[in-house]
N, C-alpha and C positions, 0 to 999 in steps of 0.2 A: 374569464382569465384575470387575475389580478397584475397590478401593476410588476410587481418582483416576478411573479411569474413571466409576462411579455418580455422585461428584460434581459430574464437569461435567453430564453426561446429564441430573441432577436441575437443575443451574443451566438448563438449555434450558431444560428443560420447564418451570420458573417462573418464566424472562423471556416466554414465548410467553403463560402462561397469565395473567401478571399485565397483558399488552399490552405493556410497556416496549419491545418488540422490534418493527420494523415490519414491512409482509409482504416487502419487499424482504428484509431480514436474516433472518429466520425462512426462506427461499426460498432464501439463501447458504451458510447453516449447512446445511439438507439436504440440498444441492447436496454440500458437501464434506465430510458425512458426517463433521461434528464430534462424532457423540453417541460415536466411538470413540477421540475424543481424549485427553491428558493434560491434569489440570488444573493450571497451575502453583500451588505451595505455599510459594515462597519469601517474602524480607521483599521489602518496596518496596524502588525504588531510589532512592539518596538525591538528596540537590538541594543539592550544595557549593559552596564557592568555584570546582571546577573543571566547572559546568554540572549536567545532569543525565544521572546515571551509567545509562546501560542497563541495565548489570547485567553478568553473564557466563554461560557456557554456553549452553542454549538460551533461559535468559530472557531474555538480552542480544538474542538475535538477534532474537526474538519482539520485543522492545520495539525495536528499530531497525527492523524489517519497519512494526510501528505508527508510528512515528514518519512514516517514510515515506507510511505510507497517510490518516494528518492529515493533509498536506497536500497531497498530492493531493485527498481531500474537499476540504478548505476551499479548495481553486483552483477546481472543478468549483460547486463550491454556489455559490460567487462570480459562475460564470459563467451559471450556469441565473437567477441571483437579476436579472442586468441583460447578457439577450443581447445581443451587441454588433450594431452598425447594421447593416441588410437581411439576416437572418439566414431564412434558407429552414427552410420547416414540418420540411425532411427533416433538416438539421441539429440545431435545436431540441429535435429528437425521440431525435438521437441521442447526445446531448451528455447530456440529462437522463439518457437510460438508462448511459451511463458515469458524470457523479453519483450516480446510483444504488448503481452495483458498486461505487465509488469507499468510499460510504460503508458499504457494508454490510461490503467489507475490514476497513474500520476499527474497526467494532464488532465484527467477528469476534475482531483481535486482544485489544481492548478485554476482552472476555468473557472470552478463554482465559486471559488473562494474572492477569485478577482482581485480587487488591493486590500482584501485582506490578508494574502496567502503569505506566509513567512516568506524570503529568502532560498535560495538555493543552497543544500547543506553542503558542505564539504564530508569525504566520506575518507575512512583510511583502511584500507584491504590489505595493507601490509603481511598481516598473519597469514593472509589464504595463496597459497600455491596453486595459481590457475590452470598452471600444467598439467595436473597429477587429479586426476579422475576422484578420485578417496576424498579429496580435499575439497572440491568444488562442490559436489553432494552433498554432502555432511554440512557446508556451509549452505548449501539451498536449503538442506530438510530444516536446518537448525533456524534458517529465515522465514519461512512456509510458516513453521510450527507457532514461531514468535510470531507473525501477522494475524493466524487466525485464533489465539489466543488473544491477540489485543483486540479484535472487534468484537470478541466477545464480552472482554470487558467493559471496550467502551461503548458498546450497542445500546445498554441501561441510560444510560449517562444524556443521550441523545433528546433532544425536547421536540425536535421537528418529525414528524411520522416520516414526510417524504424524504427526506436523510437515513431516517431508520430504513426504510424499506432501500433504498439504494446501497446502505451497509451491509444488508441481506446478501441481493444480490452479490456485492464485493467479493464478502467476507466467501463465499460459497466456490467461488475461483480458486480464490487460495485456497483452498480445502483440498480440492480437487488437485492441485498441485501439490500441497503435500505431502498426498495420499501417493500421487505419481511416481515422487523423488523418495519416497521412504521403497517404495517398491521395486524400483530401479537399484535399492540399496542391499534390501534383503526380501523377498518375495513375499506376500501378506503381511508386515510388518504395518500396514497402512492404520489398522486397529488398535494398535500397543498400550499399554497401560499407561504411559507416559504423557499422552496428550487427552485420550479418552476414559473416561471414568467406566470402567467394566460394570459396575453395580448397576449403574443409572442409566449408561448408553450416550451421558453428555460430553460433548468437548470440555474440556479445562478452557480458565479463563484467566488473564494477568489484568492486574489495573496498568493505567497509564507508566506510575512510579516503578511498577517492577519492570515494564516492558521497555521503557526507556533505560534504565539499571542495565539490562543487557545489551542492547542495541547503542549503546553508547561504546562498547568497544570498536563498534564499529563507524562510528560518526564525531569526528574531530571538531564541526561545531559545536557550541555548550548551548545546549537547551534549557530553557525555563517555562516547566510546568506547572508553575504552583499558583495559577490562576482555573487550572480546569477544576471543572465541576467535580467533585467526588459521592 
């Protein structure tokens, strides 16, 4: 076992053993077989006039992956915290369980990254009507959709195998969830031409710059990407 490796392994095992970690996350990390991670060692990223900088390399990608998975939680926790009107036990039930994965992402990245991880975003939900069924959907498919198009983007990008392969894993959740909220929405629509290439049977992919482009409607802090790898 190499040095970075012992000390994430040791960081587990004293978020687990100190409680800080809930069993949802502590269940997400041995799920993706974190204890064979890298731990990153770099400085923070700073917080400029031109937003907050990612970083570069793999921490860049690592903290735009986190970035992403904020706000996702914080839409999810939003919606489990004031389920919108006439909402079925089966829905209820499975909205919380994606809050759940939503947020244990998050502290995944949280963990790996250590002092290098950005900042906590500020998010602004203004637009979306938590009430109203149509609304909260449409905003998960439209989130789902944007998350597994960004790991697919930023999958290449990756220089660490055991990051790729833990992006695998991620990115495959969200898929899952997707596929779940699009058919919640309209029944087989999981396949649509819009995220899936019919010719080839691929996902579509965004880079960092288009996937931030959108999700910036929704995150009131200003990011600064123009250190990641391309």
């Amino acid at each position: 076992m190499t040095k970075n490796e012992a000390l994430f392994e040791n960081k587990i095992v004293a978020d687990r053993d100190s409680g800080f970690a809930n069993m949802t996350r502590r269940k997400f990390l041995n799920f993706a077989g974190a204890s064979t991670g890298l731990v990153l060692l770099a400085a923070c990223s700073k917080n400029d006039n031109n937003g907050v900088d990612l970083g570069s390399g793999d921490t860049g990608i690592l903290n735009y992956a986190y970035a992403l998975e904020q706000l996702e939680a914080a839409f999810y926790i939003q919606v489990v915290n004031s389920f919108y009107t006439g909402i079925s036990a089966d829905e209820r039930s499975l909205l919380t369980d994606i809050r759940d994965h939503e947020v244990a992402h998050r502290e995944f990245f949280k963990a790996a990254l250590g002092g290098s991880a950005i900042q906590a975003l500020e998010v602004d939900f203004s637009s979306i009507n938590f009430a109203d069924r149509t609304s909260v959907l449409g905003t998960a498919k439209a989130f789902e959709d944007l998350g597994v198009s960004a790991y697919n983007g930023a999958g290449p990008l990756l220089q660490s195998a055991a990051f790729l392969t833990l992006a695998g894993k991620i990115v495959s959740v969200e898929a899952r969830h997707a596929a779940l909220i699009r058919d919640r929405i309209s029944n087989g629509s999981f396949v649509a031409g819009d995220v899936v290439d019919l010719t080839t049977g691929l996902e579509k992919s965004r880079t960092p710059a288009q996937v931030l482009g959108i999700a910036g409607t929704y995150i009131k802090t200003q990011i600064n990407a123009s250190n990641l790898p391309s």
